[in-house]
Gaussian input, Z-matrix of N, CA and C with variables (Angstrom, degrees):
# hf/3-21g

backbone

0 1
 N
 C     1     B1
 C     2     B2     1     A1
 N     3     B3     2     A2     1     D1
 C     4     B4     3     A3     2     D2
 C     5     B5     4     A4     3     D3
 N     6     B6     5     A5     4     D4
 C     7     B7     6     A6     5     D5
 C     8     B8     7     A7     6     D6
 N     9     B9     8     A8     7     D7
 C    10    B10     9     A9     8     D8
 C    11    B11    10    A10     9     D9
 N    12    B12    11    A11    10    D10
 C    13    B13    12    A12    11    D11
 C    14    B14    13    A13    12    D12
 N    15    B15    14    A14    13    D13
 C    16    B16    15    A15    14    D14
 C    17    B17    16    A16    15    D15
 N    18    B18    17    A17    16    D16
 C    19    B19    18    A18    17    D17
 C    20    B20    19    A19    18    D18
 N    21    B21    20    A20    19    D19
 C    22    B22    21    A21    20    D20
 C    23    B23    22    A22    21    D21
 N    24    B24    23    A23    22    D22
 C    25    B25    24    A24    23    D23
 C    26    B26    25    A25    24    D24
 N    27    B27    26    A26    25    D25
 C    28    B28    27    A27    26    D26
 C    29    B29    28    A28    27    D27
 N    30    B30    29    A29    28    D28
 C    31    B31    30    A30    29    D29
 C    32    B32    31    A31    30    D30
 N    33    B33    32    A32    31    D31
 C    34    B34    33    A33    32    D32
 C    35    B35    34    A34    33    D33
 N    36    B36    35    A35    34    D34
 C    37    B37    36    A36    35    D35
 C    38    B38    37    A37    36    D36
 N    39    B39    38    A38    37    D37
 C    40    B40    39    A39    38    D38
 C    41    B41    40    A40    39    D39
 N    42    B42    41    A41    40    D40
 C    43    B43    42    A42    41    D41
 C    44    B44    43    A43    42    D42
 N    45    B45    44    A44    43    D43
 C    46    B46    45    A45    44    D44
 C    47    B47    46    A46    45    D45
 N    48    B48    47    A47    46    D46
 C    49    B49    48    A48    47    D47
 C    50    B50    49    A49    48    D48
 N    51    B51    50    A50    49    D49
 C    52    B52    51    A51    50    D50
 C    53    B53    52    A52    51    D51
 N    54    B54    53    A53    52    D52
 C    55    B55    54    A54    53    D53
 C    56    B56    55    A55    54    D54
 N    57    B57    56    A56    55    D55
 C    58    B58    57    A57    56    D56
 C    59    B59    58    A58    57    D57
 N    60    B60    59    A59    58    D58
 C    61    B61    60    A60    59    D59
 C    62    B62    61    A61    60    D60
 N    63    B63    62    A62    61    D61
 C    64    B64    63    A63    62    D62
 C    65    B65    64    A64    63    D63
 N    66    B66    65    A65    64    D64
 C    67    B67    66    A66    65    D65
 C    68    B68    67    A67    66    D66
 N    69    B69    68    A68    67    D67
 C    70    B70    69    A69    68    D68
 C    71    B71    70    A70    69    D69
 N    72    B72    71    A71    70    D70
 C    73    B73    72    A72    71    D71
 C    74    B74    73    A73    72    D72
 N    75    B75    74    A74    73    D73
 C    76    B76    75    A75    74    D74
 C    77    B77    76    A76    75    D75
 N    78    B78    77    A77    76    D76
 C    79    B79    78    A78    77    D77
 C    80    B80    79    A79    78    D78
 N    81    B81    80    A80    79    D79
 C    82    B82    81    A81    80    D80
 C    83    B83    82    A82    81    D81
 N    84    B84    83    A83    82    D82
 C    85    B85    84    A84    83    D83
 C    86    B86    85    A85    84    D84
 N    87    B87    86    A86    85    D85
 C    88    B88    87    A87    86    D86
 C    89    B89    88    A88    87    D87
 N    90    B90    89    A89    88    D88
 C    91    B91    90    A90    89    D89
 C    92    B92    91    A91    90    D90
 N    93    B93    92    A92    91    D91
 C    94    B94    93    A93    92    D92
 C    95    B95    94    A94    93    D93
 N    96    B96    95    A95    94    D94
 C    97    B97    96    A96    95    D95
 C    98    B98    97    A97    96    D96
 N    99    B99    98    A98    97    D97
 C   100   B100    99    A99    98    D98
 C   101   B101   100   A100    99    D99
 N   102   B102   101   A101   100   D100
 C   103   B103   102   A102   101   D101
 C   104   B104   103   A103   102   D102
 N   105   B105   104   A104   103   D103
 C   106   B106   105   A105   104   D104
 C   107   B107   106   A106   105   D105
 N   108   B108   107   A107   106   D106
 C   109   B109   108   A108   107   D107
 C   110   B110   109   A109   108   D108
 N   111   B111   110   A110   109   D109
 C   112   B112   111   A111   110   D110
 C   113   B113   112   A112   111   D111
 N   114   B114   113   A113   112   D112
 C   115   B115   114   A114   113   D113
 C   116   B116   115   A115   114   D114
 N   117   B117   116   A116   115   D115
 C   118   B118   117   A117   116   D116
 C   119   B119   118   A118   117   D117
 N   120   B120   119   A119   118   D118
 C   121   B121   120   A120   119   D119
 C   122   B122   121   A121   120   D120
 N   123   B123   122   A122   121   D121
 C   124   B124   123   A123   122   D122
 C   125   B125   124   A124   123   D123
 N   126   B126   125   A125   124   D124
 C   127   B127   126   A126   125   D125
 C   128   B128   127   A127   126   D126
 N   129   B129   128   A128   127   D127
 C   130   B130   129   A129   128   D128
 C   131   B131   130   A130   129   D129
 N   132   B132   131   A131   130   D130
 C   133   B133   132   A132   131   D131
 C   134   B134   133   A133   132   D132
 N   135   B135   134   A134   133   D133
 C   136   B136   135   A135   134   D134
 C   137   B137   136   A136   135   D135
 N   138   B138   137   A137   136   D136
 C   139   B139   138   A138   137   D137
 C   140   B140   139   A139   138   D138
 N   141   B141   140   A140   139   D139
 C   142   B142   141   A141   140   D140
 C   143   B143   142   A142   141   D141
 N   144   B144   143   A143   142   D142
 C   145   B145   144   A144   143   D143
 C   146   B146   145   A145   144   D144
 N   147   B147   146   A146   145   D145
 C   148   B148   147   A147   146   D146
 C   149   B149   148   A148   147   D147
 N   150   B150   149   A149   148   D148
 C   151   B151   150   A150   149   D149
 C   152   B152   151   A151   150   D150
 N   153   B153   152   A152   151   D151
 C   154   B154   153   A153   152   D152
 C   155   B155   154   A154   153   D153
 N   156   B156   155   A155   154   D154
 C   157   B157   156   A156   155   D155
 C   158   B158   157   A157   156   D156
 N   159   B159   158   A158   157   D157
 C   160   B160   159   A159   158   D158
 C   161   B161   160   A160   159   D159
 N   162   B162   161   A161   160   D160
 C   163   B163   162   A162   161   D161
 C   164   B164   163   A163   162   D162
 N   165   B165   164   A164   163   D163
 C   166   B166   165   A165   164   D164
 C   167   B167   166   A166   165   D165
 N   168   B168   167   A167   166   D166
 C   169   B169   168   A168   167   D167
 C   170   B170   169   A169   168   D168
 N   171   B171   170   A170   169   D169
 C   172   B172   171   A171   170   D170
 C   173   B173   172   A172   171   D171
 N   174   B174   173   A173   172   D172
 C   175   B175   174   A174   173   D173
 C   176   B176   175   A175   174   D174
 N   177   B177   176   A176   175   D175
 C   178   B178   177   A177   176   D176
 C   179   B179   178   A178   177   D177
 N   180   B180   179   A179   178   D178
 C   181   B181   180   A180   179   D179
 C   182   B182   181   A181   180   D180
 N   183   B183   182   A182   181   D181
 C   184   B184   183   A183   182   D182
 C   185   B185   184   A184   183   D183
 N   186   B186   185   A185   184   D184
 C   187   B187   186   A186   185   D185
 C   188   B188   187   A187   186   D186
 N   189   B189   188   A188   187   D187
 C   190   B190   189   A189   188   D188
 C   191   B191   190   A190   189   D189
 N   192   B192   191   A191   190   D190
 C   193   B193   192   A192   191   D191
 C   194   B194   193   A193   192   D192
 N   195   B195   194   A194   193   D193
 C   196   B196   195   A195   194   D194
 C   197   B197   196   A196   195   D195
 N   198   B198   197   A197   196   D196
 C   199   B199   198   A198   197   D197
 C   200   B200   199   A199   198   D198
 N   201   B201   200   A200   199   D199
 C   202   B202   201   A201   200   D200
 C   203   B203   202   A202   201   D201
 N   204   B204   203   A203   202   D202
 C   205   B205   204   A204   203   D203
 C   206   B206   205   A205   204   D204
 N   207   B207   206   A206   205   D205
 C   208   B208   207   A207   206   D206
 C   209   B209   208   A208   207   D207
 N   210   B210   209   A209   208   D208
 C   211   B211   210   A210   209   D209
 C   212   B212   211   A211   210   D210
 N   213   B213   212   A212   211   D211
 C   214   B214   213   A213   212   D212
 C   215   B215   214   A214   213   D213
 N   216   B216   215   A215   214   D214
 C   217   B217   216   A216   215   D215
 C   218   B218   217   A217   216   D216
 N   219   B219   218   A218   217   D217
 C   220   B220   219   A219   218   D218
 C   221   B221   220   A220   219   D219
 N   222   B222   221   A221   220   D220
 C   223   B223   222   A222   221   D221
 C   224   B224   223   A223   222   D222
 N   225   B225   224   A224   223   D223
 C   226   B226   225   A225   224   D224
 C   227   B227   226   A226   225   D225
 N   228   B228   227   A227   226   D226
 C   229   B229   228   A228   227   D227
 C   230   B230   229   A229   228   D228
 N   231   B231   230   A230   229   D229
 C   232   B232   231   A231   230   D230
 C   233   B233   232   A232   231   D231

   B1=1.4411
   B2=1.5303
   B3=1.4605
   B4=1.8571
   B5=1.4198
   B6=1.9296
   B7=1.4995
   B8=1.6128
   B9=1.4440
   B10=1.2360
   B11=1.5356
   B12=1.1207
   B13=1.1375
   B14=1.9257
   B15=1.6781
   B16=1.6737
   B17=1.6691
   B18=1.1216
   B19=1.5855
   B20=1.1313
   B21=1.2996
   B22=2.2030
   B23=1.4578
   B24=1.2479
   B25=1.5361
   B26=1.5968
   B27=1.5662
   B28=1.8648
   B29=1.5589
   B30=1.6997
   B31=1.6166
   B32=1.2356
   B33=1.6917
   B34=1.2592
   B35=1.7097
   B36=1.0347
   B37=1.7483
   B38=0.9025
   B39=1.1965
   B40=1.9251
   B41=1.8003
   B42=1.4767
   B43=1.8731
   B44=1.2511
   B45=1.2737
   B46=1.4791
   B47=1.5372
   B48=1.2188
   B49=1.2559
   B50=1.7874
   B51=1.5174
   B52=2.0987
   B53=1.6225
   B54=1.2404
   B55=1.3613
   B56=2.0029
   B57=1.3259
   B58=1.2597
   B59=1.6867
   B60=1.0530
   B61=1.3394
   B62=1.1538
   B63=1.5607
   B64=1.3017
   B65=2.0020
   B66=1.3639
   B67=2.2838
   B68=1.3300
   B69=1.3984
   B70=2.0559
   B71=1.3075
   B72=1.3331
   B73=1.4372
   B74=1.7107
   B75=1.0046
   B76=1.6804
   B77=1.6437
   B78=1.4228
   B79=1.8398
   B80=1.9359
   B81=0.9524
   B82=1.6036
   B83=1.4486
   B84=1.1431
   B85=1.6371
   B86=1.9377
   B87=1.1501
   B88=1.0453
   B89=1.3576
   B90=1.3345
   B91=1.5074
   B92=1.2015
   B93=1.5223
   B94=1.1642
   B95=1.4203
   B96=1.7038
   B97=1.6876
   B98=1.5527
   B99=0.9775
   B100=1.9194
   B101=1.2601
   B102=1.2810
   B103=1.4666
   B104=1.2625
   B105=1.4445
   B106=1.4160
   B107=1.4808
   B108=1.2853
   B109=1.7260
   B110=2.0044
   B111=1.6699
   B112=1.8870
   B113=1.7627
   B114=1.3401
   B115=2.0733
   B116=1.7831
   B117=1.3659
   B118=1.5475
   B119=1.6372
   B120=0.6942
   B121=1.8088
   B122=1.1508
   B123=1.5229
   B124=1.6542
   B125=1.5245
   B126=1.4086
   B127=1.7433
   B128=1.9214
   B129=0.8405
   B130=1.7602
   B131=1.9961
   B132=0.9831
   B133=1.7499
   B134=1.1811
   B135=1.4948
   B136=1.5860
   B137=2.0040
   B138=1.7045
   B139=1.2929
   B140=1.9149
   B141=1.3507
   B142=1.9609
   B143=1.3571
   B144=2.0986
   B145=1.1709
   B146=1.5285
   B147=1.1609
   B148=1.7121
   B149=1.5175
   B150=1.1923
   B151=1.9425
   B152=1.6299
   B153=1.2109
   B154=1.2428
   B155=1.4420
   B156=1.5370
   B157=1.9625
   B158=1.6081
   B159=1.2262
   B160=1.5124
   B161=1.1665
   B162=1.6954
   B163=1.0306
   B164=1.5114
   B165=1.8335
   B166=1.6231
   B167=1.7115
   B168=1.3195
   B169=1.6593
   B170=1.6606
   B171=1.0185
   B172=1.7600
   B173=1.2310
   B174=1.1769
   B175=2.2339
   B176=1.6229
   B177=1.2862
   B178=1.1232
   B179=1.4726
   B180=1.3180
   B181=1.6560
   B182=1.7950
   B183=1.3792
   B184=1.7019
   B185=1.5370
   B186=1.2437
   B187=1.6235
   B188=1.9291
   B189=1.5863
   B190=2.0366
   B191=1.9941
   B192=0.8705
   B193=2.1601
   B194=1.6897
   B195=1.4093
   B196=1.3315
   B197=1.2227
   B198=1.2786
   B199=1.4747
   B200=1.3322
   B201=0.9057
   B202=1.6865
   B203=1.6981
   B204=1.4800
   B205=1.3566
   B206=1.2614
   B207=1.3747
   B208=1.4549
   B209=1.1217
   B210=1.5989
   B211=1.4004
   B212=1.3664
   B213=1.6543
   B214=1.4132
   B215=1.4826
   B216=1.4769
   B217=2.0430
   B218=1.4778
   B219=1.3726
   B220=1.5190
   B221=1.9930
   B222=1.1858
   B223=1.5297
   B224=1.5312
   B225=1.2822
   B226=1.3686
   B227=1.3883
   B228=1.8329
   B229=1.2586
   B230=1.8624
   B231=1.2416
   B232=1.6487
   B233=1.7961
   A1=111.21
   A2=104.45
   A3=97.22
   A4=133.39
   A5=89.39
   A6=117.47
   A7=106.33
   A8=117.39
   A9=107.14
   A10=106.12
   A11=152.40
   A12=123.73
   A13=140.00
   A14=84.26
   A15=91.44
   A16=90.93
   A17=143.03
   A18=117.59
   A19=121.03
   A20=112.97
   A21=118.96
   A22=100.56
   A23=139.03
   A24=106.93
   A25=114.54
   A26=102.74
   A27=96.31
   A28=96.86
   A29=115.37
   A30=92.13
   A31=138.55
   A32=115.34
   A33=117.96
   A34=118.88
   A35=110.27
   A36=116.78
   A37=86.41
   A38=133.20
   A39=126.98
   A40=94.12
   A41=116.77
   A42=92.07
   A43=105.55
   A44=125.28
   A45=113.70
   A46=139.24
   A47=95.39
   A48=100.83
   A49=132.63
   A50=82.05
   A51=100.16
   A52=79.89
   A53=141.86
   A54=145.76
   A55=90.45
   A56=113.26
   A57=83.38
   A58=109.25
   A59=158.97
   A60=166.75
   A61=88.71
   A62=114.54
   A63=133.73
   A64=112.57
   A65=85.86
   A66=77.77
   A67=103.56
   A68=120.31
   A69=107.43
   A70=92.64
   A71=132.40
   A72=115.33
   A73=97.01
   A74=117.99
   A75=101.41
   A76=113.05
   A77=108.82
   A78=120.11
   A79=108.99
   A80=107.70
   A81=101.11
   A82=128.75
   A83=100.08
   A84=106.56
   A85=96.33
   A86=142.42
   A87=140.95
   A88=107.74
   A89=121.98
   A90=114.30
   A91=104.12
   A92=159.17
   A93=151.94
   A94=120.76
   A95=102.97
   A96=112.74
   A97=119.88
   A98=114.97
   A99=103.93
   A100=138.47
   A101=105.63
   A102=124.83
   A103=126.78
   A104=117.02
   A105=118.24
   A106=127.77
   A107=95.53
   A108=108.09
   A109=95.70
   A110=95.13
   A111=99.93
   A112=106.70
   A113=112.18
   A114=80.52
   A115=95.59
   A116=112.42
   A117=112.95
   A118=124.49
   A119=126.12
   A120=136.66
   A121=110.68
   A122=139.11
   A123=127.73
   A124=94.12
   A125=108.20
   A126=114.21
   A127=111.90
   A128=121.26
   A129=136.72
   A130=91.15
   A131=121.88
   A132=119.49
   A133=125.40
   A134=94.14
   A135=94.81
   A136=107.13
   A137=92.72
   A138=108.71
   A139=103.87
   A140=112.15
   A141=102.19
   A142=82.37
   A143=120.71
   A144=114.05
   A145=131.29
   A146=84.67
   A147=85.95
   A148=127.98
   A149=96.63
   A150=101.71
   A151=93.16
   A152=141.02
   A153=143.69
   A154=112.69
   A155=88.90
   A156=102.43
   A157=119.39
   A158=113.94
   A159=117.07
   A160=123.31
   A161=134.95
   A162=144.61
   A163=90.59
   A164=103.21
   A165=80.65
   A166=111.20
   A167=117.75
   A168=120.59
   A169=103.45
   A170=150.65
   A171=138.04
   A172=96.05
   A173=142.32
   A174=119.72
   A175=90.82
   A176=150.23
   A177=107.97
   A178=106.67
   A179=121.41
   A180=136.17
   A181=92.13
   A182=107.69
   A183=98.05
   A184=127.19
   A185=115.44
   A186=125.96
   A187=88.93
   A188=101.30
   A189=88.38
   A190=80.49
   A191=121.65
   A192=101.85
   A193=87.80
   A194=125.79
   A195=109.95
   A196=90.84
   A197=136.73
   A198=116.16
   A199=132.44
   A200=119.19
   A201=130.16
   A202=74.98
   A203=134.28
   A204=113.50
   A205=121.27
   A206=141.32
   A207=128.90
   A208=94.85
   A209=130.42
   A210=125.74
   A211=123.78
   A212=113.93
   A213=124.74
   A214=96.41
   A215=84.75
   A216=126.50
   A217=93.10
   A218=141.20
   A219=140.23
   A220=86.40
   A221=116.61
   A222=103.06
   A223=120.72
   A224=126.11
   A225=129.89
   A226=91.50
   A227=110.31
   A228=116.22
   A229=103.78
   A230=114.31
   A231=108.98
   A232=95.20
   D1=-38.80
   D2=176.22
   D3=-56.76
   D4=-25.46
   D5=-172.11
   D6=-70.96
   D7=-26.46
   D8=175.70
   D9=-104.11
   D10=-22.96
   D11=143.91
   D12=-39.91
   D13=-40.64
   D14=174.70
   D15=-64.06
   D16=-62.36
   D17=-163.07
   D18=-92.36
   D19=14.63
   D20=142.85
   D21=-86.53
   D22=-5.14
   D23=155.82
   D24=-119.93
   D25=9.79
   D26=167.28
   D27=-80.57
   D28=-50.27
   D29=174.72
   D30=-72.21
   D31=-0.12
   D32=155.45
   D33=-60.48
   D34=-47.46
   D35=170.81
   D36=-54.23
   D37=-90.96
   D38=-133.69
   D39=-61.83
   D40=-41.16
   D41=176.63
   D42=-52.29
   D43=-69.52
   D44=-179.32
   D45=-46.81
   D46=-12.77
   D47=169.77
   D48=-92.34
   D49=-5.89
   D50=-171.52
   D51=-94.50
   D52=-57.79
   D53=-152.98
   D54=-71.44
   D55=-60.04
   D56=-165.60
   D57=-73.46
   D58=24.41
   D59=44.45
   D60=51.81
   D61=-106.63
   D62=-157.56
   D63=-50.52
   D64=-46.05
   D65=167.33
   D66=-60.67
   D67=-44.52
   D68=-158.11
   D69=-82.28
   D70=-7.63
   D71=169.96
   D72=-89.95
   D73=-67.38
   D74=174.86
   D75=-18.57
   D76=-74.91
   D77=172.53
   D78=-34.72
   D79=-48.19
   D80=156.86
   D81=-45.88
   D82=-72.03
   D83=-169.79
   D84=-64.70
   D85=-56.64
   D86=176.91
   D87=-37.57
   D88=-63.91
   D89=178.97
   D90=-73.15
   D91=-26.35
   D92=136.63
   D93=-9.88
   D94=-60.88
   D95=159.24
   D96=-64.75
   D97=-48.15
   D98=157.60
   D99=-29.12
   D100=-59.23
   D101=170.21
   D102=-60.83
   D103=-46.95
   D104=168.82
   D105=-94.69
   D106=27.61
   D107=-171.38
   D108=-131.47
   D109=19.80
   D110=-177.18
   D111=55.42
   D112=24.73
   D113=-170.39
   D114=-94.30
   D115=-21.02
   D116=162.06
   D117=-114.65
   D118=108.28
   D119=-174.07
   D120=-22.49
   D121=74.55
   D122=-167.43
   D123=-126.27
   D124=172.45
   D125=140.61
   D126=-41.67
   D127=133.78
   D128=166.92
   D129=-77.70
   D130=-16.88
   D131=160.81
   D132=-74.00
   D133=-30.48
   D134=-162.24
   D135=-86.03
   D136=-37.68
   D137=-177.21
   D138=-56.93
   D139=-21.13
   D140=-165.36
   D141=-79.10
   D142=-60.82
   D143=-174.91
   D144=-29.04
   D145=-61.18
   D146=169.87
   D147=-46.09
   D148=-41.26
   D149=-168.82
   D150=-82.73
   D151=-38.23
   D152=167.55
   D153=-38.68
   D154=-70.09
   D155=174.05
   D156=-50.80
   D157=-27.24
   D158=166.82
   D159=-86.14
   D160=-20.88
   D161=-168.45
   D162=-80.01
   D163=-55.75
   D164=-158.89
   D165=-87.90
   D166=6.91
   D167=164.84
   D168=-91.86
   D169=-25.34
   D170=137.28
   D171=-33.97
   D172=-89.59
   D173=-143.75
   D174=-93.52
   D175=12.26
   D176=176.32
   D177=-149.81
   D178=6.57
   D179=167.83
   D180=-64.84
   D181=-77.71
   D182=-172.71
   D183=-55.93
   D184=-17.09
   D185=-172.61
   D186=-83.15
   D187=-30.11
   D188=-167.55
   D189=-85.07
   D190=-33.24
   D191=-162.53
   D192=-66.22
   D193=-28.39
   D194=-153.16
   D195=-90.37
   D196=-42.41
   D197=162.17
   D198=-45.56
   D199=-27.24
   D200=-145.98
   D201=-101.10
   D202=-62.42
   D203=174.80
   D204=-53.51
   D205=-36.24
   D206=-165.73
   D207=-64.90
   D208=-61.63
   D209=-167.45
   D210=-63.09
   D211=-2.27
   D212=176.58
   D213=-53.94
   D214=-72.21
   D215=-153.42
   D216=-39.01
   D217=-57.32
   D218=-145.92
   D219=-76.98
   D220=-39.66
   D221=176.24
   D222=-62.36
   D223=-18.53
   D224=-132.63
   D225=-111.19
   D226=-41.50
   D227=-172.04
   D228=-110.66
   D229=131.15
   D230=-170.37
   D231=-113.00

């Protein structure tokens, strides 16, 4: 019985943990668009980097943790 509680709150972490992923990559690319749109005083380099660096950690930061867990789990459990 503990065993299924302990993994209703490991996949509670890992949801929370793909979502907050996915906002600080949103919060990237947004300030990414700030920056290179002059509304905050940066490099116009730094602002694409950024929105780049968030674009491609939005679709593919949570698809690599969710992999990287499935292939955990089959070791963990024999």
């Amino acid at each position: 019985m503990n065993e299924i509680h302990g993994g209703e709150a490991l996949a509670r972490k890992r949801y929370l943990l793909l979502n907050a992923v996915r906002i600080g990559s949103l919060g990237a690319i947004l300030l990414g668009i700030a920056i290179a749109r002059n509304v905050i005083d940066l490099p116009f380099a730094l602002g694409v980097v950024l929105s780049v660096g968030g674009l491609i950690a939005f679709f593919f930061a949570p698809r690599t943790l969710a992999r990287r867990w499935k292939a955990g789990a089959g070791e963990r459990n024999p």
